[in-house]
N, C-alpha and C positions, 0 to 999 in steps of 0.2 A: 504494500500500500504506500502512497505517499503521503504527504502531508504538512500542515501550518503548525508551527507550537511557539510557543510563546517562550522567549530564551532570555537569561539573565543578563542582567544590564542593558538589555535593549533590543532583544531579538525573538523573532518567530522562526519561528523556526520548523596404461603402461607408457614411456617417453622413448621417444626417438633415442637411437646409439649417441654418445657423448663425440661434441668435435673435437679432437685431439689439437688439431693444427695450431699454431703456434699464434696468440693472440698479443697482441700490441697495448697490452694493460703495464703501463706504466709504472716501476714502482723506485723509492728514493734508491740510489747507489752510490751517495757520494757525491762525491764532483768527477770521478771517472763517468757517469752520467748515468741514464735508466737502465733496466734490463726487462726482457719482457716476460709475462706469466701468461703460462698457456694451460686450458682447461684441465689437462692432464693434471697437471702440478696442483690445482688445487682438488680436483678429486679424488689424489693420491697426497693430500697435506697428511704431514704427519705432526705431533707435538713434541718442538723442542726447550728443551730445558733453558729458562733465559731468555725466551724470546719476548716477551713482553715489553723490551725497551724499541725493539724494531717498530720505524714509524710506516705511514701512512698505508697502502692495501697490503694485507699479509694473506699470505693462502689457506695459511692455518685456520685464522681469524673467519677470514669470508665461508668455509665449509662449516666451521661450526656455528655461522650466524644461519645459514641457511638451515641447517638440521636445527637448531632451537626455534627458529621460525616455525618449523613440521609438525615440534612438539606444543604448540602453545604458550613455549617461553619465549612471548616476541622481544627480539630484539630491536624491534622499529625498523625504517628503512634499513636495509643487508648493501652495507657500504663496503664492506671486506675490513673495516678500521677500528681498531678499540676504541672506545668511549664508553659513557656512563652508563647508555641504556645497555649495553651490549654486557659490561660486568655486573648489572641487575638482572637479564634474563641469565645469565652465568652461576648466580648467587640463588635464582629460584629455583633453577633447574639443580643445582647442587642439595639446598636446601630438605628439596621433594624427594632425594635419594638418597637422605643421612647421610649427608659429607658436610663438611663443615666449608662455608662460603669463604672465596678468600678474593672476590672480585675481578679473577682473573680467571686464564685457564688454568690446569691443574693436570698431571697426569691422571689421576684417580676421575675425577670432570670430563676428561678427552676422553677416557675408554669405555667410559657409559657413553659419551655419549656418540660417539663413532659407529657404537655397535648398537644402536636403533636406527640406521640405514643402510643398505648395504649398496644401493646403488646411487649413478652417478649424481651429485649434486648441482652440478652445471652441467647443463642438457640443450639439446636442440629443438628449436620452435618455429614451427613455418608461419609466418603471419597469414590471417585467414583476413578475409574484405571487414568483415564486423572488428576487427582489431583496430583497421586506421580507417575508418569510414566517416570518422568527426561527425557534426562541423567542428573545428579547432578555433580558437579566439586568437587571435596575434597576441593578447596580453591580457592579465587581470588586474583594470582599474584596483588603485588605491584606496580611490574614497569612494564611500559607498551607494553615494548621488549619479556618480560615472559607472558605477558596478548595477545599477536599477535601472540602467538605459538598456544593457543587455537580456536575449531574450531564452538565455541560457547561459548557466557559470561552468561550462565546457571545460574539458582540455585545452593546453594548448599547442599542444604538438605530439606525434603519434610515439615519441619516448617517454611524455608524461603518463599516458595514456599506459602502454605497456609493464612501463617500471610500476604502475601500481598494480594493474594485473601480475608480477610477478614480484611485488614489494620488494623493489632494489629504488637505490637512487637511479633516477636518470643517468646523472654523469657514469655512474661503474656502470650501467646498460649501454651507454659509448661506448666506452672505452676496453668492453668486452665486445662489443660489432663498430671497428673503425671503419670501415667500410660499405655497413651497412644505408642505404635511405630509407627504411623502416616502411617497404610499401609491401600490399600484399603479394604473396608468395616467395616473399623473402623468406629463407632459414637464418634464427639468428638465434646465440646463442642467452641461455636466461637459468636462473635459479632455478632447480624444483622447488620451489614454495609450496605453502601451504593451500590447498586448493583455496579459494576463496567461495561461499554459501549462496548456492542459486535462489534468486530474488525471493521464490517461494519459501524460503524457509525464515525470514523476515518477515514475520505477521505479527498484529495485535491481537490475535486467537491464540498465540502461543503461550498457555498461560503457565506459572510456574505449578510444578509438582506440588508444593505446598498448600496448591490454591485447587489441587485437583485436573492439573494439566499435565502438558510432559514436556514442558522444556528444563531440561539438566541440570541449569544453574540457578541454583535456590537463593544465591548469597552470594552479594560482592562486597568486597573491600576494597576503599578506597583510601591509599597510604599518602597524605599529604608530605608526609618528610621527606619516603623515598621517591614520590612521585611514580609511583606503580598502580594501578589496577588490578586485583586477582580475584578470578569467580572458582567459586566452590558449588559442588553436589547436596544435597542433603545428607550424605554421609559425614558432609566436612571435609572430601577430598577435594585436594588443588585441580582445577579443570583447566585452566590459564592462568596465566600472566601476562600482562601490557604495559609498557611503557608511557606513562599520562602525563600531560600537563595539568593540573591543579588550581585553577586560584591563583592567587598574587597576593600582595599585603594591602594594595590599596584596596583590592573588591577579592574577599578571600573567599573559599569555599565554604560550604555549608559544615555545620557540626552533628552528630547525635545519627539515627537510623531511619531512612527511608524508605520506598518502593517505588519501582517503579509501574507505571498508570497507562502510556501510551507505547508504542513505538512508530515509529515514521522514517518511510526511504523516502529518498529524496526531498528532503524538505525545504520548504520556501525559507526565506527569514526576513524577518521586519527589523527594522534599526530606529529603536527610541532614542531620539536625542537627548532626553532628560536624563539618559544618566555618563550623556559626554566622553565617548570614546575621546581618547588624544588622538590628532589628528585627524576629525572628523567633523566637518563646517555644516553638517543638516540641519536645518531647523524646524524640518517636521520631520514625521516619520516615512520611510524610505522601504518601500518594498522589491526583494532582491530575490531573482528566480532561485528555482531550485538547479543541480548541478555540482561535480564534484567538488569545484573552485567555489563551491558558495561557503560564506563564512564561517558554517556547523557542518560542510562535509557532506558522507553521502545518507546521514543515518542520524536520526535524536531521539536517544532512548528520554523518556519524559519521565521525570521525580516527582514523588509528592510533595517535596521541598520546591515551595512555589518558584517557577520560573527558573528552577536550576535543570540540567540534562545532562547527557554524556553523548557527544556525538563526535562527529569525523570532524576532519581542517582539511584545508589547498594546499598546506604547506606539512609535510609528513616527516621534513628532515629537522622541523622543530620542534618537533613531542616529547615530552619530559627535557625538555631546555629551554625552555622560556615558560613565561607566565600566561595565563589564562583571563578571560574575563570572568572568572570567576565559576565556570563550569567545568566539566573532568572532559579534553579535547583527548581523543587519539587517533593514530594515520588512519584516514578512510577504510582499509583491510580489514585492520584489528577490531573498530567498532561496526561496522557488519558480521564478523567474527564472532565477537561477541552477542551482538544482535539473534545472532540465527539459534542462540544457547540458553535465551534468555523469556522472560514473557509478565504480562503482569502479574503483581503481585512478589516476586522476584524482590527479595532483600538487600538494600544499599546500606551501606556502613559506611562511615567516616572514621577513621584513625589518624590520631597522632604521629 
C-alpha cells in the first residue's frame, strides 16, 4: 500500500558463475601508487592478523560486509571500508554467537562467519529493462519548495538505482564495473545481498503475533547511544540489526514504549514550517511526492508516539552518522526489511 502520514517536525509522510577477471577497484599503495582487486581476491579474502590499520576498500572487509548484510546484521551501504556501522553489525553478529565484541574483525568473528556462505559473494548481474527504465531526475533539489515542483523523488541515475537494489555504494558499484554504462543487458558485477521483500509483503494487514497475526517481529529496540535498531521474535531472539540514525539534541527522539499503528510504501511527505528545518525558507506547508529520494524514503512505519516513525532516507551512506529530525531514519533496504517483519501492534522501545 502507499500512503500520507504525518512525520515529526514537519512531515507526512541460484546466481550467475562469479567474474574472475581482473577489476580496476582501486585501493591505497603508497605513493608507488594503486593496485587492482579482482572478484576473485575478495571471494577468496581470507582474515589477517593486523589488518585493521589497512585503509580504504579491503577484500577482507567488503566479503564480510556482504555476508553480514545476508544475515540481518546490516552493515548499511557495503563500501568494502571499516567504519562505525560496519564494527556495530560486527559486535551484533558476534554478540548473537557468545563471542565477546571487540568492534573489529576477529578470527573467532571470521570463521563463523565465513562458514554461513559458501558461495560467491560478488557475482554477476545482467541488467534487465525494469532495472534502468527511470525516469531518472538530473538532481534532488535542496529545498523543499524546489523538491514539490517534482512529480516524482526518483532516482537519479541507473547506479543509484542499482547500488540500492544490491545495497552497495554507488561509487564501489563503479568502480567494481569501470567500464560499464549501466544499460540493459549489460553483465555487471554486484554483491549477493540480501534479497530485498516483494512489495506484497509490506502491508498494514501484517499484524504482529502478539496481536494474533504473523509477522515475526514482536519487539524492536531502539538504541539511541549506539544508534542501532534491533527487532526480536516473541521468543526474544535477535531477528536483525540496522544501523539508524536517531534524533539529534536539538529535536531528540522519543523516550519510554510504543507500537506501531500504520505502515506505508511509498509515502508522500508534507513539510510544516512551524517547526523550521535549517535551511529551509517555506512558509506554508509544502507537499513532496512520494519516491525513493523523498525525505522519509521508501517506507514509514507509523508510532503511536504522535508524529514520530521509522522510515527510509535519499541519502543511505548517512545512517547512523549524522543526526535525524528527530525520527529512527534507515537506508531504504533495511526499512523495507524490516517492514516486510513487522505489523501493527508490533512493540517499539526506546533505550539509552
Amino acid at each position: 500500500m502507499s500512503g500520507r502520514v504525518q512525520h515529526r517536525f514537519g512531515g507526512f509522510v541460484r546466481w550467475p558463475a562469479v567474474l574472475a577477471a581482473a577489476l580496476p577497484l582501486l585501493l591505497p599503495a603508497g605513493p608507488a601508487g594503486a593496485v587492482a582487486l579482482t572478484a576473485g581476491q575478495v571471494n577468496e579474502a581470507a582474515f589477517k592478523e593486523g589488518a585493521s590499520a589497512q585503509e580504504g576498500v579491503d577484500p577482507a572487509v567488503l566479503r564480510a560486509q556482504i555476508l553480514l548484510d545476508r544475515l540481518r546484521f546490516s552493515p548499511g551501504s557495503i563500501d568494502g571500508r571499516r567504519g562505525e556501522n560496519f564494527s556495530k553489525a560486527l559486535d551484533a553478529f558476534a554478540t548473537a554467537n557468545g563471542l565477546k565484541p571487540a568492534g573489529d574483525l576477529t578470527r573467532e568473528v571470521w570463521d563463523l562467519l565465513v562458514a554461513t556462505w559458501a558461495e560467491p559473494v560478488l557475482v554477476t548481474r545482467r541488467i534487465g529493462k525494469d532495472d534502468v527504465k527511470g525516469p531518472f531526475l538530473d538532481k534532488i533539489p535542496k529545498d523543499y519548495e524546489d523538491m514539490a515542483e517534482l512529480k516524482t523523488l526518483a532516482y537519479t541515475s541507473p547506479e543509484e538505482a542499482l547500488g540500492e537494489q544490491f545495497h552497495v555504494s554507488p561509487t564501489l558499484l563503479k568502480a567494481l564495473n569501470p567500464k560499464a554504462q549501466f544499460e540493459a543487458g549489460e553483465e555487471i558485477i554486484v554483491p549477493a545481498a540480501r534479497p530485498d521483500p516483494k512489495p506484497a509483503q509490506i502491508t498494514n494487514r501484517n499484524v504482529a503475533e502478539t496481536e494474533g497475526g504473523n509477522a515475526p517481529v514482536t519487539r524492536i529496540e531502539v538504541d539511541k547511544t549506539r544508534k542501532a535498531l534491533r527487532a526480536f521474535d516473541k521468543d526474544g531472539r535477535l531477528l536483525a540489526t540496522y544501523p539508524a540514525s536517531v534524533g539529534s539534541e536539538e529535536k531528540p527522539a522519543p523516550s519510554g514504549r510504543f507500537e506501531i499503528k500504520a505502515i506505508a510504501r511509498n509515502p508522500t511527505y508534507t513539510y510544516n514550517p512551524d517547526y523550521g528545518f535549517k535551511g529551509q525558507k517555506a512558509k506554508g506547508k509544502v507537499e513532496i511526492a512520494a519516491g525513493p529520494n523523498n525525505p522519509v524514503g521508501a517506507v514509514w512505519l507509523d508510532l503511536t508516539a504522535e508524529s514520530y516513525g521509522i522510515h527510509g532516507t535519499p541519502e543511505p551512506e548517512r545512517v547512523g552518522k549524522t543526526a535525524s529530525h528527530g525520527c529512527i531514519r534507515l537506508t531504504n533496504w533495511d526499512v523495507k526489511d524490516l517492514a516486510s517483519m513487522v505489523g501493527k501492534g508490533t512493540v517499539v522501545e526506546f533505550v539509552e
